[in-house]
KEKE-3310 file (N, C-alpha, C; in steps of 0.2 Angstrom, whole numbers, plus 5000, padded with zeros to 4 digits):
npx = (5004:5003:5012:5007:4998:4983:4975:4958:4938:4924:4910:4900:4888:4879:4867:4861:4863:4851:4848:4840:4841:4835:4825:4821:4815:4803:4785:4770:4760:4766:4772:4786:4800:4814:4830:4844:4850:4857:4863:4872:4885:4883:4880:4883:4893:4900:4904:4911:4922:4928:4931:4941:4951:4955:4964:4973:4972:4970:4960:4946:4930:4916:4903:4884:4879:4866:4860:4860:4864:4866:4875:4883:4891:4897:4905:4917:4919:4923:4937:4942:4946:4954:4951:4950:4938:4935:4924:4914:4895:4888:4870:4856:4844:4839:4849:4852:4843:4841:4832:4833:4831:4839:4842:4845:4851:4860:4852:4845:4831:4830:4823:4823:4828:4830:4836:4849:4856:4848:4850:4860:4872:4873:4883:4889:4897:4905:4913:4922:4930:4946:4950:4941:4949:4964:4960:4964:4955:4936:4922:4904:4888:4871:4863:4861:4855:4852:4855:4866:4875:4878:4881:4894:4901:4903:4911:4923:4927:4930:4941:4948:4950:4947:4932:4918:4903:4893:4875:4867:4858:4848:4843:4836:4849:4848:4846:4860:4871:4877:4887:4897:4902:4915:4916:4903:4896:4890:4885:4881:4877:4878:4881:4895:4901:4899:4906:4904:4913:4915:4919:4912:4917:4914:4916:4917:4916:4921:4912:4922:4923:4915:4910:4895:4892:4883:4874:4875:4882:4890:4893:4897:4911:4917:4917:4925:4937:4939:4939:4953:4960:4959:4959:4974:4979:4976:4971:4956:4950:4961:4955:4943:4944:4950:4941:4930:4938:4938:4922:4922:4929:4922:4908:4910:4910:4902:4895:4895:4906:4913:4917:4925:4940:4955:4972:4981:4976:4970:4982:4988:4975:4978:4989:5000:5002:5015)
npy = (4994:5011:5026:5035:5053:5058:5075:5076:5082:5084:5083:5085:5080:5082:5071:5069:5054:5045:5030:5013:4999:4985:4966:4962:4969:4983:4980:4985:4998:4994:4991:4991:4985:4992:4985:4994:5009:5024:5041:5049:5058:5058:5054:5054:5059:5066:5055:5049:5060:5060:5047:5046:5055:5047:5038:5043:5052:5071:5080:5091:5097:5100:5105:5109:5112:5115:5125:5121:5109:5097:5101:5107:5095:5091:5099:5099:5089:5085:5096:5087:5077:5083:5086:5102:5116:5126:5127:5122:5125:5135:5135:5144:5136:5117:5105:5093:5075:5058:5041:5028:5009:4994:4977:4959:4954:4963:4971:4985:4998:5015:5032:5049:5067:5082:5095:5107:5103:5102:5115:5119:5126:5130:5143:5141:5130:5136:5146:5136:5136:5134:5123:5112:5116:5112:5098:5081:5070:5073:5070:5067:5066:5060:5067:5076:5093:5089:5100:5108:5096:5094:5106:5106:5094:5097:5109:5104:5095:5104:5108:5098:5086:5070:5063:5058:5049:5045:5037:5038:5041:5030:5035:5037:5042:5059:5068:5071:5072:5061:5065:5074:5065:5056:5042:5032:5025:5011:5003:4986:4980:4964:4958:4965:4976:4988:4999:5009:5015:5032:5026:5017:5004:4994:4987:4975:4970:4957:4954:4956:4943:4944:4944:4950:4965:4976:4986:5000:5013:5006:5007:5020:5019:5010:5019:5028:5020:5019:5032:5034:5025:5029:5043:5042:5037:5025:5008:5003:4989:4988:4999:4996:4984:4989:4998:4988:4980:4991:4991:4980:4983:4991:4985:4977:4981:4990:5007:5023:5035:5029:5017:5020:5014:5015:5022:5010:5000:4996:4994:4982:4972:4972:4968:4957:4940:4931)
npz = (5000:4995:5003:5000:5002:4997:4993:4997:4993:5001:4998:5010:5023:5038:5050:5065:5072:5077:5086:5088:5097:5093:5093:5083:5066:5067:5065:5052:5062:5075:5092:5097:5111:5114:5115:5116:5116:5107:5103:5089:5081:5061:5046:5027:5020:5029:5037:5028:5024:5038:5039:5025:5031:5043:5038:5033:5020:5015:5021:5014:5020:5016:5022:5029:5045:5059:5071:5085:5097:5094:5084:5089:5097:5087:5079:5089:5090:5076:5077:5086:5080:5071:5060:5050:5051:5040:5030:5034:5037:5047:5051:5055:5057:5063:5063:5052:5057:5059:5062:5066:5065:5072:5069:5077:5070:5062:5052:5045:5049:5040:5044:5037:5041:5034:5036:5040:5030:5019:5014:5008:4997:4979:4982:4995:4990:4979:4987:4993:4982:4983:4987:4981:4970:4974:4975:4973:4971:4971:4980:4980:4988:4989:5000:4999:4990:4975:4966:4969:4972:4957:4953:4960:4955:4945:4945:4951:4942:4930:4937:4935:4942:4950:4949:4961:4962:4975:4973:4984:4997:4988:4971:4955:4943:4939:4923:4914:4924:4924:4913:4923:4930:4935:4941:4947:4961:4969:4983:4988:4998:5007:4996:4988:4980:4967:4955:4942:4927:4917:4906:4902:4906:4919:4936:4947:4966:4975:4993:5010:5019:5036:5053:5055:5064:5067:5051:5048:5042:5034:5019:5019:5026:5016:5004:5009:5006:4996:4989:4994:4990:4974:4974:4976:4964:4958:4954:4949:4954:4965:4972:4975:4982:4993:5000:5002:5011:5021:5023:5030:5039:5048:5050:5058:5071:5085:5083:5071:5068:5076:5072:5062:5052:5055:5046:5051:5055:5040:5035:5041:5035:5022:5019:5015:5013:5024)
capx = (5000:5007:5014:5006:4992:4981:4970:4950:4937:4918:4903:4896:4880:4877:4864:4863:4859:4849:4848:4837:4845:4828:4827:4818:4812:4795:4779:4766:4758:4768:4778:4793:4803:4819:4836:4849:4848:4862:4862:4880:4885:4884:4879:4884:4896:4902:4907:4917:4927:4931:4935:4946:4953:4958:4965:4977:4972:4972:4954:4942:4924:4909:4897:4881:4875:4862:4860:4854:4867:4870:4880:4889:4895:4898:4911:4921:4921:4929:4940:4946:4948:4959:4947:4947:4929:4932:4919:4908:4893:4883:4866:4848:4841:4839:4853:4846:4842:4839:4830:4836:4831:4846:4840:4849:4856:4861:4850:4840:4826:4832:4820:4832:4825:4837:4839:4850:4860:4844:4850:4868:4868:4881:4885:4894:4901:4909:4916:4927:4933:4953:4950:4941:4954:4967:4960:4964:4948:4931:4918:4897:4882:4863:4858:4861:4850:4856:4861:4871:4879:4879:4887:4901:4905:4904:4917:4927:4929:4933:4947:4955:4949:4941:4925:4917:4897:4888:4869:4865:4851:4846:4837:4839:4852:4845:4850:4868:4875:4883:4894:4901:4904:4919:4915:4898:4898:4884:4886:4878:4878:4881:4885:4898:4902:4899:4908:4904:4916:4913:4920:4908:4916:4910:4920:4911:4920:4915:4913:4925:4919:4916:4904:4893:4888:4876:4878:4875:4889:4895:4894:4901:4920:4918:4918:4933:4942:4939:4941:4959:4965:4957:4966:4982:4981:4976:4968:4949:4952:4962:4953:4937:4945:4950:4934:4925:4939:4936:4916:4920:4929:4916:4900:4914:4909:4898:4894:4897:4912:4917:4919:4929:4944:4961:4977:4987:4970:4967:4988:4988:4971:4980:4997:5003:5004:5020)
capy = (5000:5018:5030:5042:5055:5061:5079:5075:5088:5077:5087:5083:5079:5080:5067:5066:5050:5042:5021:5009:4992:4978:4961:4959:4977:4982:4978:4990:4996:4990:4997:4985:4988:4993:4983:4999:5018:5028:5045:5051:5061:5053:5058:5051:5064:5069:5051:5048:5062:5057:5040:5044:5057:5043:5033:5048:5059:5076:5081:5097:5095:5106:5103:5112:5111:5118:5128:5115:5105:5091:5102:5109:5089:5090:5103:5099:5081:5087:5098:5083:5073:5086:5090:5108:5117:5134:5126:5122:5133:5134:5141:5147:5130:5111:5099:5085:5071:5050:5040:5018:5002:4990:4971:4957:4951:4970:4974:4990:5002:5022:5037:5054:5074:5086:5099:5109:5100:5104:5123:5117:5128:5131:5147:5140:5127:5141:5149:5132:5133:5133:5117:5109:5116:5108:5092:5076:5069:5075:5066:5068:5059:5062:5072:5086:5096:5089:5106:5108:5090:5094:5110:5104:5088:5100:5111:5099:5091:5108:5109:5093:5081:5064:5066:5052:5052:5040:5041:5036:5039:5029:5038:5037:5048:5061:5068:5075:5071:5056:5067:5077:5061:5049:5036:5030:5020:5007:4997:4980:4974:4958:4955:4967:4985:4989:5004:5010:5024:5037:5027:5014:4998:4991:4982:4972:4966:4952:4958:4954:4941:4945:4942:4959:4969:4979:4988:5006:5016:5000:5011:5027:5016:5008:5025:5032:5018:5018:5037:5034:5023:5031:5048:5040:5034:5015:5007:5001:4984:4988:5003:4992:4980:4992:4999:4981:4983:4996:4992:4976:4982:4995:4982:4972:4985:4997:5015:5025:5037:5028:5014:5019:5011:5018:5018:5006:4993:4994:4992:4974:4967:4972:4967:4949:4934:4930)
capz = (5000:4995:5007:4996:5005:4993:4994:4994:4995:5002:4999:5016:5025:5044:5051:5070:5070:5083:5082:5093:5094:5093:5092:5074:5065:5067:5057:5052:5069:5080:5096:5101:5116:5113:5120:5119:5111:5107:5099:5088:5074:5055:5039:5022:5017:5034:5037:5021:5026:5045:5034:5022:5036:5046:5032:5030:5016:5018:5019:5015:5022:5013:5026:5035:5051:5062:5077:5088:5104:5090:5078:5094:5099:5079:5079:5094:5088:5070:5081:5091:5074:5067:5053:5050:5049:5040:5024:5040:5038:5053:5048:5058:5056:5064:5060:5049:5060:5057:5065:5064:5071:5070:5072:5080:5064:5061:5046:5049:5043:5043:5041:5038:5039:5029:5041:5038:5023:5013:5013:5007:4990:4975:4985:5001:4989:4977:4994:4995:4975:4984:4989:4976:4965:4977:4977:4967:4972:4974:4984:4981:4988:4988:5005:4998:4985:4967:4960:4973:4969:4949:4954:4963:4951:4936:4946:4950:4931:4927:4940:4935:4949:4947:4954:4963:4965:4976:4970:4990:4996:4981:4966:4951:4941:4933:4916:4913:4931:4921:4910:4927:4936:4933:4944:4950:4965:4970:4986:4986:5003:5006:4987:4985:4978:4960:4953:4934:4926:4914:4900:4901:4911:4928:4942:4953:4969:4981:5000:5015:5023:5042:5057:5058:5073:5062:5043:5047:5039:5030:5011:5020:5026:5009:5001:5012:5007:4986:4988:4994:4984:4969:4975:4975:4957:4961:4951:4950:4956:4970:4976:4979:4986:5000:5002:5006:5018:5026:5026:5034:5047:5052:5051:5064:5079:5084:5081:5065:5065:5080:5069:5053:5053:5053:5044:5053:5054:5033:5032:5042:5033:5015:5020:5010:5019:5025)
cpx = (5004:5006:5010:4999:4989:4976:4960:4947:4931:4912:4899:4890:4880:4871:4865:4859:4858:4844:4845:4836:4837:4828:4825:4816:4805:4791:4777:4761:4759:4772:4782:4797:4812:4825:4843:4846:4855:4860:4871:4877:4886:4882:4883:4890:4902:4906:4913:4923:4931:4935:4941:4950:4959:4964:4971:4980:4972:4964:4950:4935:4921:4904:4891:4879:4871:4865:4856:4863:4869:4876:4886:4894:4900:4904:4919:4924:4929:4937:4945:4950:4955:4959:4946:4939:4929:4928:4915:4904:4889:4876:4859:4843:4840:4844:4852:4849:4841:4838:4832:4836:4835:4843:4845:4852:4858:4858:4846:4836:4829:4827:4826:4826:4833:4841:4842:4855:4855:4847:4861:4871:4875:4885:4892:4899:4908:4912:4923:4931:4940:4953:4947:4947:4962:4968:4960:4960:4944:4924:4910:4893:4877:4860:4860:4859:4854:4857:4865:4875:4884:4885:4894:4905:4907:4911:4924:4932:4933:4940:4953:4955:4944:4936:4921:4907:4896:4882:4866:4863:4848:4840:4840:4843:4850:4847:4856:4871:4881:4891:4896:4903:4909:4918:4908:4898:4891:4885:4879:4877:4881:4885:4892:4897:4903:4904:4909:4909:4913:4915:4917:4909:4914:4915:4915:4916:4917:4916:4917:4923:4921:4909:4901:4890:4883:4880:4876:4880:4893:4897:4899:4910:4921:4920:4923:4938:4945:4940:4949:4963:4964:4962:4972:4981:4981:4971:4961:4948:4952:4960:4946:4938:4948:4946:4929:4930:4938:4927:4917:4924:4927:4910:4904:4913:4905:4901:4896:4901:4916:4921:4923:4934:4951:4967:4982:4982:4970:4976:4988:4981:4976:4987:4996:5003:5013:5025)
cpy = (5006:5022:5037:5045:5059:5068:5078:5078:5082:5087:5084:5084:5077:5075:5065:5062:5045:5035:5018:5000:4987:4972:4959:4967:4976:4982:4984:4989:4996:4993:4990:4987:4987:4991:4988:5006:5019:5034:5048:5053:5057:5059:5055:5054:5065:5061:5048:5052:5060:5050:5041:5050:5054:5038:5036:5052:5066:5079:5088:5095:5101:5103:5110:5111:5116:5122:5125:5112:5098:5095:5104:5102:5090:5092:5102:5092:5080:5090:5092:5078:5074:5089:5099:5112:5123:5132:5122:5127:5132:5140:5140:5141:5123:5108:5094:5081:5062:5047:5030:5015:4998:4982:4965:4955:4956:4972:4981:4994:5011:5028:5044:5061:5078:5090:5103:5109:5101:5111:5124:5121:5129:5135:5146:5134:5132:5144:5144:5129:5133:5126:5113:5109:5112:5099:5087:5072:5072:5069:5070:5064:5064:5065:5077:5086:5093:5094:5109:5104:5093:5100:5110:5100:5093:5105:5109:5096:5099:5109:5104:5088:5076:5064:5058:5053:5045:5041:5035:5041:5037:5034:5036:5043:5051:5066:5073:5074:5064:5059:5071:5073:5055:5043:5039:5024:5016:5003:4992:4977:4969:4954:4959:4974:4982:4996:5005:5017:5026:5033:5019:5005:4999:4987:4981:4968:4962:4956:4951:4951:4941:4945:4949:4961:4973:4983:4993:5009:5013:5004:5017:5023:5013:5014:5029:5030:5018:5025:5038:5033:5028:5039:5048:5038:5027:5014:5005:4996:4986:4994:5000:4987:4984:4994:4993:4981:4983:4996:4985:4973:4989:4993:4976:4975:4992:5004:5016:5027:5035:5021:5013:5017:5015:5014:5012:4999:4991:4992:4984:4970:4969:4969:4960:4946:4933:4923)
cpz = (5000:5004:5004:5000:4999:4995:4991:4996:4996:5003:5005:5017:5030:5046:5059:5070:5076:5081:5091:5089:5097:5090:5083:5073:5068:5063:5059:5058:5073:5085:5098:5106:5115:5117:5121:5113:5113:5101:5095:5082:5067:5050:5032:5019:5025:5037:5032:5024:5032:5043:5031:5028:5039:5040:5031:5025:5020:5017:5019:5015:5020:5019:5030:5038:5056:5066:5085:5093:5099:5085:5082:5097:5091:5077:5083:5092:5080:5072:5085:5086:5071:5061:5054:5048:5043:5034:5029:5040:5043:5050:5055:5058:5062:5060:5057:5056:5055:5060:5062:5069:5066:5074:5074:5074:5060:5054:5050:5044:5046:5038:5043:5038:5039:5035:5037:5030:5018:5011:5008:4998:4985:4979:4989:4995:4984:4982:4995:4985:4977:4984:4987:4973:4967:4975:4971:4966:4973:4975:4984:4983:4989:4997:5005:4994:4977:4965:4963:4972:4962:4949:4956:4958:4945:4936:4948:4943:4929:4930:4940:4938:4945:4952:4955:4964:4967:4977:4979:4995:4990:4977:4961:4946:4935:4928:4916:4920:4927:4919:4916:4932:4932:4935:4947:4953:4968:4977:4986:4992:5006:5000:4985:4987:4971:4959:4943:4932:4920:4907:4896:4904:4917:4930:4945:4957:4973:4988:5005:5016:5031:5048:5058:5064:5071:5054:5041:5046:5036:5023:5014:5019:5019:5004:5002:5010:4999:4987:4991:4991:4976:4969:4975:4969:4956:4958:4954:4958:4963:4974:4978:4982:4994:5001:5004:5012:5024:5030:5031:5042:5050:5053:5058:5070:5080:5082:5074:5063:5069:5075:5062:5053:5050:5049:5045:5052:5045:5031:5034:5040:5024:5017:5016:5015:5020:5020)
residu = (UNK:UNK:UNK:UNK:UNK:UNK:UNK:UNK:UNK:UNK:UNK:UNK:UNK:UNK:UNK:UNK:UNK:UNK:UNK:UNK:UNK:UNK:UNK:UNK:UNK:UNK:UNK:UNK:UNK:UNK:UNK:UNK:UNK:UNK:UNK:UNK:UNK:UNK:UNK:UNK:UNK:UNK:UNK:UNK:UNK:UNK:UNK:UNK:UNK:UNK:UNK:UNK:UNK:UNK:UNK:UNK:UNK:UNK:UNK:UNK:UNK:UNK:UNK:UNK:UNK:UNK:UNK:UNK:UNK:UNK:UNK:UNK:UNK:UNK:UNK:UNK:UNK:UNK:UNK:UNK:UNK:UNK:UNK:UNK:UNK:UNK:UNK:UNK:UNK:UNK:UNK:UNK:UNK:UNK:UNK:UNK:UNK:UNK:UNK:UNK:UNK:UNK:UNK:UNK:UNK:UNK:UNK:UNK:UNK:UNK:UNK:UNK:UNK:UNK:UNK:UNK:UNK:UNK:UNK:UNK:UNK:UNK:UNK:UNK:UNK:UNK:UNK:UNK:UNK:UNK:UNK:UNK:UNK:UNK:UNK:UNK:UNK:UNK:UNK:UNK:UNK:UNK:UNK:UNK:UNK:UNK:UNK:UNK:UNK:UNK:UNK:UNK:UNK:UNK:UNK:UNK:UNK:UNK:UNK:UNK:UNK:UNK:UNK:UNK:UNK:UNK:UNK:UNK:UNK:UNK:UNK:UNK:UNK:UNK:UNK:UNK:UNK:UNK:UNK:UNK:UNK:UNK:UNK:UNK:UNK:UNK:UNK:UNK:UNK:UNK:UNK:UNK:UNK:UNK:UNK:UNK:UNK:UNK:UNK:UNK:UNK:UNK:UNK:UNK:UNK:UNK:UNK:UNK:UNK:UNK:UNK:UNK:UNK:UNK:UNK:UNK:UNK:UNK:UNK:UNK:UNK:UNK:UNK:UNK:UNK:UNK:UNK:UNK:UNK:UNK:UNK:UNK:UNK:UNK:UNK:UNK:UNK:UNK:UNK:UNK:UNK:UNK:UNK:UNK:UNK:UNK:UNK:UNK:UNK:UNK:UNK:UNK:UNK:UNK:UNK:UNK:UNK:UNK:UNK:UNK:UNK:UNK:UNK:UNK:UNK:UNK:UNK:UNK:UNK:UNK:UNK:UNK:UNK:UNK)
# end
């Protein structure tokens, strides 16, 4: 594995996310009695970066957050990370929130309200055009406003950067976001990660096999770790194979960004056999 740290800019998405661990989901109806609660920060974007962060890229975060006692844990958390905030906008709003039941076989159901990452506009992203234009990667997903997205990938492509889009929250992608996106990333679950490029192949990889403790934030570490390698100049292949990785040693233990896994953990499972 290279020594090399690459610059990656992640359009983020705050998500204080509050998860109730139950034995089986619920039916329509139904109230079940919950065996643990925990409330932490997440988010689809805001995760990535804390990921590849760890991982030891060089990271700029687009992110907004509320005015609310979660975006205050949110700050001080990045702050202890070592993430810098100044493309943090704090705006007059509620922090998006997410609501997840997590079952004993760790599948789960998650309802999300935007918060404030609905208000996330080209504006604040034009405000961090240094850092795009820096970056050898750029990172988008779907809990932000798609002309916000478009805007960014389009600025990106213009500055020279491979642009990564993961269309998660699923939708389907809608017209012309293809031509500003190199890579489009798909995870699969249990099956895998897909990833299709811009010039019309697909890789398909198989997934780690490992015992889970649940498979919240599995696509996020999976996405920190193919944005690595891909920032480094690594090929397809073996940037998907760090990414199942990294998702399956973060469905290996609780929490979300408690669970990303670091550089020295993603050196000893890629390491060679002796």
């Amino acid at each position: 594995m290279s020594d090399a740290s690459p610059r990656i800019a992640v359009l983020g998405s705050f998500m204080q996310a509050c998860c109730w661990r139950v034995e089986r989901l619920p039916r329509r109806g139904e109230t079940l009695q919950a065996a643990a609660f925990s409330s932490e920060p997440a988010g689809k974007g805001l995760s990535v970066a804390v990921g590849c962060h760890r991982l030891g890229a060089a990271v700029d975060l687009i992110l907004a957050v509320g005015n609310d006692a979660p975006a205050d844990s949110l700050l001080l958390q990045l702050q202890q990370e070592g993430l810098h905030q100044r493309y943090v906008h704090r705006l007059a709003m509620p922090s998006g929130h997410g609501a997840g039941f997590i079952d004993a076989a760790g599948d789960n159901q998650i309802v999300v309200h935007g918060g404030a990452n609905a208000a996330l506009s080209p504006r604040e992203v034009a405000g961090a055009e240094p850092a795009i234009a820096a970056a050898s990667l750029v990172y988008a997903q779907w809990e932000i406003p798609p002309h916000t997205v478009r805007f960014t990938l389009e600025m990106a492509r213009s500055r020279g950067a491979t642009t990564v889009l993961n269309p998660s929250p699923w939708q389907s992608v809608p017209p012309g976001f293809l031509d500003c996106a190199d890579v489009l990333v798909v995870t699969l679950g249990a099956q895998g990660s897909l990833a299709c490029h811009r010039d019309g192949t697909m890789h398909l990889a198989p997934p780690v096999a490992i015992e889970p403790v649940k498979t919240i934030g599995a696509g996020d570490a999976f996405s920190a770790g193919l944005c690595l390698a891909l920032g480094r100049g690594e090929p397809m292949t073996a940037a998907l194979r760090m990414g199942n990785v990294c998702a399956a040693l973060s469905i290996a233990r609780p929490g979300i960004l408690s669970s990303l896994p670091r550089r020295e953990e993603l050196d000893a499972w890629l390491k060679p056999a002796a």
